[in-house]
C-alpha positions as CSV (number, residue, x, y, z in Angstrom):
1,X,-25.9,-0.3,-3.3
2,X,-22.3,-0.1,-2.2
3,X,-21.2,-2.1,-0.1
4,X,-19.4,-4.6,-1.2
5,X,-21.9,-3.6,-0.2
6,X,-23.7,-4.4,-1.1
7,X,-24.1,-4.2,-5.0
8,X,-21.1,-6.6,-5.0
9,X,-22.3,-10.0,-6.4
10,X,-21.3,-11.7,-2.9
11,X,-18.4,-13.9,-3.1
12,X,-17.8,-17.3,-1.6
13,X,-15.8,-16.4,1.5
14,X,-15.9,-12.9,2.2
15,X,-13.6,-11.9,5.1
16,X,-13.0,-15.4,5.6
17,X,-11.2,-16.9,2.3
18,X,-10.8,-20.5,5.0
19,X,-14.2,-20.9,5.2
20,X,-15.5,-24.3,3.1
21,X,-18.5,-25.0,1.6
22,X,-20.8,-28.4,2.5
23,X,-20.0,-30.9,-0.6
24,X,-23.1,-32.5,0.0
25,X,-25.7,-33.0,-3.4
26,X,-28.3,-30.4,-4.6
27,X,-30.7,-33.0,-2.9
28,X,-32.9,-29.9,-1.2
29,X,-34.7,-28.2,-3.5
30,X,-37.9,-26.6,-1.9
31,X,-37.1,-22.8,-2.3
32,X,-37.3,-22.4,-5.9
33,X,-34.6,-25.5,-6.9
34,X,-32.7,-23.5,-3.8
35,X,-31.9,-25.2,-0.4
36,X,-34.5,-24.0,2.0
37,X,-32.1,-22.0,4.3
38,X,-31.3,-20.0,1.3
39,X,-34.8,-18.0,1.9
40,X,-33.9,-17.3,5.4
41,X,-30.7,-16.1,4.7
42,X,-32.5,-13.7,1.7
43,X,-34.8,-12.6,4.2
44,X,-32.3,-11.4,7.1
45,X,-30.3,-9.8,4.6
46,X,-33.3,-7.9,3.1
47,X,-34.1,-7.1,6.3
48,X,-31.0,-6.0,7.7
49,X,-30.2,-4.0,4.4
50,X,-34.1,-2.5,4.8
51,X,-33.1,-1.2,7.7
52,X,-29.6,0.4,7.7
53,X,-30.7,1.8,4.8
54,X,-33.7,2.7,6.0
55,X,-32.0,4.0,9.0
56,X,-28.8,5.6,6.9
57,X,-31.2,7.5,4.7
58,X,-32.9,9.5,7.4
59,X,-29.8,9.6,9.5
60,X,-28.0,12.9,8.3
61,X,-31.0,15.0,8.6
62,X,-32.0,13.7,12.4
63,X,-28.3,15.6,12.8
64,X,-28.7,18.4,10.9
65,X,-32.2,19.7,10.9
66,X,-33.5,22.1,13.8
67,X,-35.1,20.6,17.0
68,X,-38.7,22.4,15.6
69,X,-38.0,20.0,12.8
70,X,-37.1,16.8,15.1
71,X,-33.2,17.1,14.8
72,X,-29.9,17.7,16.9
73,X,-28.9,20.8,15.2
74,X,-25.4,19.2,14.5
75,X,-23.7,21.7,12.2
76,X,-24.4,20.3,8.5
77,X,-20.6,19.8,7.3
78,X,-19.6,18.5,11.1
79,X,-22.8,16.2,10.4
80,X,-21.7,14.9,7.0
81,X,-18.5,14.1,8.2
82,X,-19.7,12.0,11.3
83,X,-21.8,10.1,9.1
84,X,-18.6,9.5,6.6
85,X,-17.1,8.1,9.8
86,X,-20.1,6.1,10.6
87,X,-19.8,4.3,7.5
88,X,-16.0,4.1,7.3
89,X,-16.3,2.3,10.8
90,X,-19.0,-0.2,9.5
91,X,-16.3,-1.4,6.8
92,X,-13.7,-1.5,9.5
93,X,-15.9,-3.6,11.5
94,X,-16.4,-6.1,8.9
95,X,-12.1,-7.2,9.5
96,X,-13.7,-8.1,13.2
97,X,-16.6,-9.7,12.0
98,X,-14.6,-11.8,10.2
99,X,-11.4,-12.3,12.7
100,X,-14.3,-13.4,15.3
101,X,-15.5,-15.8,12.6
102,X,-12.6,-17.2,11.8
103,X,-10.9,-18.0,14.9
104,X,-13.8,-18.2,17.7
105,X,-17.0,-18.6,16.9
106,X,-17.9,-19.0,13.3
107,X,-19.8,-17.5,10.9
108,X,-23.6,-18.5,12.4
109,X,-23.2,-17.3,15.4
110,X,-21.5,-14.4,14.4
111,X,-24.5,-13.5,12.2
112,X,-26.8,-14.5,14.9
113,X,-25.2,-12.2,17.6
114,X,-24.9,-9.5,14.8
115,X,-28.7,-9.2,13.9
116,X,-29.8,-8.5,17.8
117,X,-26.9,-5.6,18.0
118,X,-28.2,-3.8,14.7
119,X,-31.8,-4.2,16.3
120,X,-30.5,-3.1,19.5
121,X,-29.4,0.1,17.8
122,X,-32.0,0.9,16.0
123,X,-34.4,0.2,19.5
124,X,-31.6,2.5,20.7
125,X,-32.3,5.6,17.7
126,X,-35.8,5.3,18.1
127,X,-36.1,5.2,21.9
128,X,-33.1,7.0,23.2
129,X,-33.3,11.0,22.2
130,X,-30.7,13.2,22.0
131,X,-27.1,12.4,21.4
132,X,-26.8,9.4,23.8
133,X,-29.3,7.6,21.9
134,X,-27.5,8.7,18.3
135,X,-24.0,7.1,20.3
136,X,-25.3,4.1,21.3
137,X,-27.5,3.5,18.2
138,X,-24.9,4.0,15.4
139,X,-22.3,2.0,17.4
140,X,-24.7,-1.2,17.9
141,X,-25.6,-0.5,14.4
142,X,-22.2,0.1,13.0
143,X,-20.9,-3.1,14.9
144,X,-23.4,-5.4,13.9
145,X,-23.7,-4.4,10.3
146,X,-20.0,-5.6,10.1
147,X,-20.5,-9.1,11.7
148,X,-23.5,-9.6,9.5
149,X,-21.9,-8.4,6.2
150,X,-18.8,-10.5,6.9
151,X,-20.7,-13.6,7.1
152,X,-23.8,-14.1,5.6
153,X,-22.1,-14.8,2.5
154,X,-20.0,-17.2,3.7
155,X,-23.5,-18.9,5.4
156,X,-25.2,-19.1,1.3
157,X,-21.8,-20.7,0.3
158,X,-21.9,-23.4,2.6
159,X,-25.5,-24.4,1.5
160,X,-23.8,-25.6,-1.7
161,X,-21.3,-28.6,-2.8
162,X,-18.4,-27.2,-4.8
163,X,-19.9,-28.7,-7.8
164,X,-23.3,-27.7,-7.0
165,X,-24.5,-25.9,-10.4
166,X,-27.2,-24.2,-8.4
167,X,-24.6,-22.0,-6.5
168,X,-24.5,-18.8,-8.7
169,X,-28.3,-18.6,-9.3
170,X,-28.5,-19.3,-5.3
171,X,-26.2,-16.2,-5.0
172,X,-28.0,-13.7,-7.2
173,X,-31.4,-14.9,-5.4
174,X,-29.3,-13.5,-2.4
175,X,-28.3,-10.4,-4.2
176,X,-32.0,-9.4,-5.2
177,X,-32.4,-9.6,-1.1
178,X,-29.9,-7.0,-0.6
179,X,-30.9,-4.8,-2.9
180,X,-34.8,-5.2,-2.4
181,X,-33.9,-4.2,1.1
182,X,-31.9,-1.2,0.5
183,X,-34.9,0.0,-2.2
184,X,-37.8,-0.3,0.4
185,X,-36.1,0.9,3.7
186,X,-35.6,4.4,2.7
187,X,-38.8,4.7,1.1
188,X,-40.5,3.5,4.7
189,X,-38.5,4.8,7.1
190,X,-38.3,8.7,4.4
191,X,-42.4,8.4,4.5
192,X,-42.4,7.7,8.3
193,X,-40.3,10.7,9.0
194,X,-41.6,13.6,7.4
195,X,-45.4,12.1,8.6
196,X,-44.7,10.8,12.1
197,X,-41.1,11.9,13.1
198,X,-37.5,10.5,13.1
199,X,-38.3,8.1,15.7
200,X,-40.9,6.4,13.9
201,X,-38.6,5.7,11.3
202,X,-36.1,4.4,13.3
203,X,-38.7,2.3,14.5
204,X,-39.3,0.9,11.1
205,X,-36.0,0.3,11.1
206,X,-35.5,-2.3,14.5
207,X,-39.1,-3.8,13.4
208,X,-37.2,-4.6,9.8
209,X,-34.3,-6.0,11.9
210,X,-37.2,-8.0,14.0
211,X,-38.4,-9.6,11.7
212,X,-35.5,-10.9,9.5
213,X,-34.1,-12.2,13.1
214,X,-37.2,-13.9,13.9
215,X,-37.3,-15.8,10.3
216,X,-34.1,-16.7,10.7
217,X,-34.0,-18.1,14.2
218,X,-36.7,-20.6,13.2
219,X,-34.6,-21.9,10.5
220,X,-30.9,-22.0,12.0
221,X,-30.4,-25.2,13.3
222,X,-30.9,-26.0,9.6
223,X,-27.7,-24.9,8.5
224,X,-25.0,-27.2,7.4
225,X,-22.4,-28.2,10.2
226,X,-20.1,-26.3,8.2
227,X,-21.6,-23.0,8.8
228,X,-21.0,-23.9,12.7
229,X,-17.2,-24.6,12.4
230,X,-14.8,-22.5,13.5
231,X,-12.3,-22.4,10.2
232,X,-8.9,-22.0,11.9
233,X,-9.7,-22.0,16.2
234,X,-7.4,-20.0,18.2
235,X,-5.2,-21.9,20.6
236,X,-6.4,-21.6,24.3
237,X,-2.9,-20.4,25.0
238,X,-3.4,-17.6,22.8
239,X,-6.6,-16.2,23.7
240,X,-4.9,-14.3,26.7
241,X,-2.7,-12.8,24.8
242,X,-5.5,-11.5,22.1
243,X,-7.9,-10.7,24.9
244,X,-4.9,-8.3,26.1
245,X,-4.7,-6.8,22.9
246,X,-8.2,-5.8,22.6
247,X,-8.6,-4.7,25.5
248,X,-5.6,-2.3,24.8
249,X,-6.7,-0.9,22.0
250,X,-10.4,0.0,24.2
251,X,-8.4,1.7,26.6
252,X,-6.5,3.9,23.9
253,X,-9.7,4.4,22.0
254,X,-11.9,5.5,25.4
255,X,-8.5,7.5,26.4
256,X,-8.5,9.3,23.3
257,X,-12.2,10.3,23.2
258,X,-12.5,10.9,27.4
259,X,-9.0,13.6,26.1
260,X,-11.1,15.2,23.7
261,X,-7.9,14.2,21.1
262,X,-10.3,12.8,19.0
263,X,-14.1,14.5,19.0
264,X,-17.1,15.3,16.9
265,X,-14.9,17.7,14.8
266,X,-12.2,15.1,14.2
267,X,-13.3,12.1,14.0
268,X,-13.9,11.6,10.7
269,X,-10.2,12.6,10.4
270,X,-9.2,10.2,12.4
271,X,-11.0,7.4,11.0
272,X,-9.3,8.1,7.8
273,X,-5.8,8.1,9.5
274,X,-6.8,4.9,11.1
275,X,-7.4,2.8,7.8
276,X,-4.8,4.6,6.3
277,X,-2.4,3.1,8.8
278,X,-4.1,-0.5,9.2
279,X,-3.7,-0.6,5.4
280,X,0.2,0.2,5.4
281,X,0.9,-2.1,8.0
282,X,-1.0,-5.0,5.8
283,X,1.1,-3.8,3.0
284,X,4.8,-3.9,4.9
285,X,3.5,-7.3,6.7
286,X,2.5,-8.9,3.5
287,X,5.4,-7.5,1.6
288,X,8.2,-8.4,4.5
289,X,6.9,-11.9,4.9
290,X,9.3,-14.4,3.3
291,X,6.3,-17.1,2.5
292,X,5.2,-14.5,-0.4
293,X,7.0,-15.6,-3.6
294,X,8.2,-12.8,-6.2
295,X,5.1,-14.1,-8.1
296,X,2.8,-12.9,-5.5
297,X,4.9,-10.1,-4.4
298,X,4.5,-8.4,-7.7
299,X,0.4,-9.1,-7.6
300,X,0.4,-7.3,-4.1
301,X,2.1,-4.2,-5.7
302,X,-0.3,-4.6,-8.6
303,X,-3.1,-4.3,-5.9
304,X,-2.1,-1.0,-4.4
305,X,-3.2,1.2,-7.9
306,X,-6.9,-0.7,-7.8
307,X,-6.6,0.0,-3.7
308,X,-6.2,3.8,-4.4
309,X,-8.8,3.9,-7.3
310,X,-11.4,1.6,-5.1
311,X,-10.8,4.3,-2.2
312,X,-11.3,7.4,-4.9
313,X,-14.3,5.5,-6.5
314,X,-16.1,5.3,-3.0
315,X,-15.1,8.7,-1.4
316,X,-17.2,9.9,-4.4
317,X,-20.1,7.6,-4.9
318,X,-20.9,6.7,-0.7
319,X,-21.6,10.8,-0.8
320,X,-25.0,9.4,-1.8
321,X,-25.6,9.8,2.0
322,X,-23.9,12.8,3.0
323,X,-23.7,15.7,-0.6
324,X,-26.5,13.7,-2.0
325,X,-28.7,13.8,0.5
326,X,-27.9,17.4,1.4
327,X,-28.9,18.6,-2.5
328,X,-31.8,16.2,-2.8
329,X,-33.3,18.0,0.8
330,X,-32.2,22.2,-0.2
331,X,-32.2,21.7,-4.1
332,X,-33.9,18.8,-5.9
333,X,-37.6,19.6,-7.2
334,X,-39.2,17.0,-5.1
335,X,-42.8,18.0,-6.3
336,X,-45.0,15.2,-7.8
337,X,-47.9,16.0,-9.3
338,X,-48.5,18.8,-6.1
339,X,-47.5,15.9,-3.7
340,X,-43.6,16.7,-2.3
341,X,-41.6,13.6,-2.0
342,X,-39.6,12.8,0.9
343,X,-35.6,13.4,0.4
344,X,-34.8,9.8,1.7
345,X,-36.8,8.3,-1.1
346,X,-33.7,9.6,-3.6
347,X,-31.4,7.2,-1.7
348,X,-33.8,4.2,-3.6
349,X,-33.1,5.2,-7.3
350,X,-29.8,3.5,-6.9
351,X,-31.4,-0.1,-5.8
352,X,-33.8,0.2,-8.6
353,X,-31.2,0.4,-11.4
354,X,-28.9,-2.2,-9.9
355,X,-31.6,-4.3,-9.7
356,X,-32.1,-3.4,-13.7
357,X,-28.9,-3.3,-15.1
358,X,-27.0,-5.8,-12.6
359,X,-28.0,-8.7,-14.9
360,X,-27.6,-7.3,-17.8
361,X,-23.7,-6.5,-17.1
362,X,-23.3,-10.0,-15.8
363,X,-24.7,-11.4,-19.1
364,X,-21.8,-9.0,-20.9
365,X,-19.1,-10.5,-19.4
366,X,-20.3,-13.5,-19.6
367,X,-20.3,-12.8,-23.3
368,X,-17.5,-11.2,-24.2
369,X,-15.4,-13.9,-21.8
370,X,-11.7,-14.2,-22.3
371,X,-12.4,-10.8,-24.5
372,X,-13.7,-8.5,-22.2
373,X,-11.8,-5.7,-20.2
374,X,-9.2,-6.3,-17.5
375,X,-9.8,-5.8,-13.5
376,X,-7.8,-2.9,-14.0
377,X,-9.1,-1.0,-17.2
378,X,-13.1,-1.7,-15.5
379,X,-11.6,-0.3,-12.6
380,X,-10.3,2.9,-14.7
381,X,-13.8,2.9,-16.7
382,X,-16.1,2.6,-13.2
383,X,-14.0,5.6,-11.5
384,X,-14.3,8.0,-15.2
385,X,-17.8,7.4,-14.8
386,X,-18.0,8.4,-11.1
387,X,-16.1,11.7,-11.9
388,X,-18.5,12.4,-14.9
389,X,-21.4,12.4,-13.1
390,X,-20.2,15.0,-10.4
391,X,-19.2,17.1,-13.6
392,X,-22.7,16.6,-14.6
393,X,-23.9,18.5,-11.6
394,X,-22.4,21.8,-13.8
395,X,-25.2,22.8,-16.2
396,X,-27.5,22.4,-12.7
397,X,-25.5,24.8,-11.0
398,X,-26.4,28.7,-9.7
399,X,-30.0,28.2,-10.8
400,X,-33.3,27.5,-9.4
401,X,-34.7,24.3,-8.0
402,X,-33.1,20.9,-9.6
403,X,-35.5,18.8,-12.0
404,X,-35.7,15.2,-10.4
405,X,-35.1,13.7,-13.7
406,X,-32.0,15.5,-14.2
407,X,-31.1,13.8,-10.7
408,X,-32.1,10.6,-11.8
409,X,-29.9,10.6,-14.8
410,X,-26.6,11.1,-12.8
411,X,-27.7,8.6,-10.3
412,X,-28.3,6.4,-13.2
413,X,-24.1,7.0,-13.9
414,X,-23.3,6.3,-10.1
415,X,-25.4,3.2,-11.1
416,X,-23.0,2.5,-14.4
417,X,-20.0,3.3,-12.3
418,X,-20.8,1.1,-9.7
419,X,-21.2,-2.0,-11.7
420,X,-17.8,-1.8,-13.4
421,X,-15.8,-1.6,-10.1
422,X,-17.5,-2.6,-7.3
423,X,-18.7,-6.4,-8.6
424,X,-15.1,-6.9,-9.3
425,X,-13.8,-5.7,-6.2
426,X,-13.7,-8.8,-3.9
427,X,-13.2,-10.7,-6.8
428,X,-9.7,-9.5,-8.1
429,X,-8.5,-8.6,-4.3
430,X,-8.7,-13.0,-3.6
431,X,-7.0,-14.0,-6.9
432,X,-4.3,-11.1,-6.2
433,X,-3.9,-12.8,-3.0
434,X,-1.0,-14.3,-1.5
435,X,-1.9,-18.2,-0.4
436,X,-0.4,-17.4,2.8
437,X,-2.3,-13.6,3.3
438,X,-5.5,-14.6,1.9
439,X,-7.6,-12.8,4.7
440,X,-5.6,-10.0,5.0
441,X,-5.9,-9.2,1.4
442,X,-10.0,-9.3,1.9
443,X,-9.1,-7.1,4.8
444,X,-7.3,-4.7,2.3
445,X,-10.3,-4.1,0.3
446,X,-12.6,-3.5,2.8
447,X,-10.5,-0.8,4.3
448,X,-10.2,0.9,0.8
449,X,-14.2,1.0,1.1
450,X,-13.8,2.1,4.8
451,X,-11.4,5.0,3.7
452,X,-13.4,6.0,0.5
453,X,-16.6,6.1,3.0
454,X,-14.8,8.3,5.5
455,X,-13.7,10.5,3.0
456,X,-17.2,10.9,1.6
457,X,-18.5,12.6,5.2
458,X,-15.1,14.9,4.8
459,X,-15.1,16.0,1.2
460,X,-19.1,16.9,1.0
461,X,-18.3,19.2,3.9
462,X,-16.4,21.3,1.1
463,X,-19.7,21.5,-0.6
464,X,-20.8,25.4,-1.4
465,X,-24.3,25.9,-2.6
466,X,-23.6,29.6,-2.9
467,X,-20.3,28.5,-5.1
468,X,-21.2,25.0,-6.6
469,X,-18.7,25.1,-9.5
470,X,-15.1,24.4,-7.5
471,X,-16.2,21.3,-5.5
472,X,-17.8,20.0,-8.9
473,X,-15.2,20.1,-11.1
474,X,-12.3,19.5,-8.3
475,X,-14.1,16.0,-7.5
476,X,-15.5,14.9,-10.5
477,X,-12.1,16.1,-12.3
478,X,-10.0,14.4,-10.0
479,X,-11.5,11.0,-10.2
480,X,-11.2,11.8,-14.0
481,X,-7.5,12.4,-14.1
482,X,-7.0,9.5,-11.4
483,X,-9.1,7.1,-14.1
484,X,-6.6,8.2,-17.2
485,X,-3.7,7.6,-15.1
486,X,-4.5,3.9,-13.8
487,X,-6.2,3.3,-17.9
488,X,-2.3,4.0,-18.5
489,X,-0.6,2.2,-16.7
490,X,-3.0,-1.1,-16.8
491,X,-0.6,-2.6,-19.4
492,X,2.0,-2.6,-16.6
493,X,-0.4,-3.8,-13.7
494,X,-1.4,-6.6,-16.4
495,X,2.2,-8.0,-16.1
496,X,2.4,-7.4,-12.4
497,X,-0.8,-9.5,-12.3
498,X,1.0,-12.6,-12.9
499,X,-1.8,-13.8,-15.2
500,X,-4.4,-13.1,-13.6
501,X,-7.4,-11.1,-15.3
């Protein structure tokens, strides 16, 4: 799943590049050769990934469908774009998530404080009705789901010495988690609500959360002493000052939604404008600082191609929760053998096939080593493949009912797509890095995921299903065109790189 989401093979430090691992020697070995925190770490991942999943894959319908069926009646494009700006504000979260890591209170605690908002929220979706319970749910949810996915990587890293060989197999036991959580949630939470109603499955949802909280608390006094420290504290003298700041920015944000200058038909709108402008001013900081060399200067302008192309490649492939799951409810043949499956359940094709072909890719690189494709030309090749399987939606369109295999097949490319961009992601954006920006780099790429998100909700409000054709070909043509043009021009970002691959 997305999410650097997600299907990312986790890196070491993500959102906090300062954070060290323990150098102490593979001496606990009683999950599997694995350190025995390892398994509750996996397990309130899983959980948390079962259940914004879980909760994601339902979500668009509760907003869309009539209140006979159990919904809001949220017009369907106005509903699409809210939930593009519910998970462009989930990536933007994760900068916070990490910034309250980093400089207050560490990673664990983060996580732990993290865990009980997302449960709260999803207590919130399944208790609450109406749109109160929507607002407070998705923001909990939203909120938390940064914190966690900012530093529960950072919490496997620092179960391992540097030299610890057991440290990539412990990070794709990890991965599995993520991605056996975002395969079962939708398929629990779909079942519960076209059998019981939307609030079971949100209820499915905050018992997921329960229980990956509950393992966990039993095991986090466990954790190295590194995953307690605070990487770089901020001074007391500055916490004023910071404290000032945030609460500024709450005050312009509840001014502008109490002014109605930015509402349910703009927001997603404005969430785009918002991590368009956080990303140029990372860009001018970086670029104005005098502690970047040339060297680095010229790998931060090679960044800014694989920034646009990252934001393109997302805007197309996160419409798996907003065009996607639009078709798979109005025009996928859901029958099975006289039994209809629930819609939601097309949002776990993409877990399976990561969880298939995520192995194999990382065996091919390992292969083909010093041989195999630049950051920049798998960057190119994932966003092609994105753009080919919109145009494979053509031969589908203006006719009956969709066959689910035909489905499956272009979820299988989002699947290819995925696995030659987004594992690479995190990875380039830290050896592109400035020494002295290392974090705000990090911060770069996650707001490339949080526009592409955004941009998701807005564009699959474009969608026709009485004229299928133009929003086909314009997306899926676009991110073809925009994949030539960076294939191009990888021999210069290759230079700009400075030597790195």
């Amino acid at each position: 799943m997305s999410t650097t989401h997600l299907s990312n093979p986790p890196a070491t430090t993500p959102g906090d590049p300062s954070f060290s691992p323990s150098a102490k020697a593979p001496g606990d070995t009683s999950f599997f050769g694995h350190p025995k925190m390892l398994a509750s770490l996996f397990s309130v991942e899983m959980w948390e990934r079962f259940s914004f999943y879980g909760m994601q894959g339902i979500l668009l319908y509760y907003m869309y469908f009539t209140a006979a069926q159990g919904g809001l009646e949220i017009p369907q494009a106005m509903a699409a774009g809210l939930v593009g700006a519910y998970g462009g504000g989930v990536y933007l979260s994760t900068i916070l998530g990490a910034w309250l890591a980093d400089r207050l209170f560490g990673s664990e605690k983060v996580l732990f404080g993290a865990a009980i908002l997302i449960m709260a929220g999803h207590i919130g979706l399944a208790l609450v009705p109406g749109i109160p319970g929507l607002i407070a749910g998705l923001v909990l949810v939203g909120v938390g789901s940064g914190g966690l996915k900012a530093n529960a990587t950072a919490l496997v890293g620092s179960l391992y010495g540097e030299k610890d060989e057991r440290r990539d197999a412990g990070f794709s036991i990890f991965y599995m988690g993520i991605n056996a959580g975002a395969l079962i949630g939708p398929l629990v939470t779909g079942w519960l609500q076209e059998s019981q109603g939307f609030h079971w499955g949100f209820g499915a949802a905050a018992i997921g959360m329960a229980i990956g909280l509950v393992i966990y608390s039993l095991g986090r006094k466990k954790l190295p002493e590194a995953a307690q420290r605070v990487p770089n504290p901020l001074p007391a003298a500055q916490r004023t000052r910071y404290g000032l700041i945030f609460g500024g920015i709450a005050v312009i944000i509840a001014a502008l939604l109490v002014t109605g200058t930015v509402n349910p038909e703009n927001l997603a709108m404005s969430m785009a404008y918002a991590a368009i402008g956080a990303s140029v001013l990372y860009f001018a900081l970086i670029f104005s600082s005098k502690k970047v060399t040339a060297v680095e200067r010229g790998r931060v302008t090679a960044f800014i191609p694989l920034y646009i192309a990252s934001a393109a490649f997302w805007a197309l492939f996160q419409q798996q929760f907003t065009f996607i799951a639009v078709y798979s409810e109005e025009k996928l043949d859901r029958n099975l053998f006289g039994w209809e499956m629930p819609a939601a359940w097309v949002q776990s094709i993409n877990p399976v096939f990561i969880i298939i072909f995520a192995g194999i890719m990382a065996a091919l690189w390992t292969r083909l080593g010093r041989k195999q494709p630049g950051s920049a030309l798998k960057f190119s090749v994932g966003l092609f493949v994105m753009g080919l399987a919109f145009l494979a939606f053509i031969p589908l369109a203006g006719g009956g009912k969709t066959p689910l295999l035909a489905l499956v097949g272009i979820l299988l490319l989002f699947t290819l797509a995925e696995l030659f961009l987004s594992p690479i992601g995190l990875s380039v954006t830290t050896k592109l890095a400035p020494k002295a920006f290392h974090t705000q780099m990090v911060a770069l790429f996650f707001l490339s995921v949080s526009l592409g998100t955004t941009l998701a909700g807005i564009l699959s409000g474009l969608y026709n299903p009485k004229d299928e054709l133009p929003y086909f070909i314009g997306i899926g043509g676009t991110a073809m065109l925009l994949a030539v043009g960076l294939a191009i021009a990888s021999p210069a970002i290759k230079k700009l790189m400075g030597g790195v691959r």
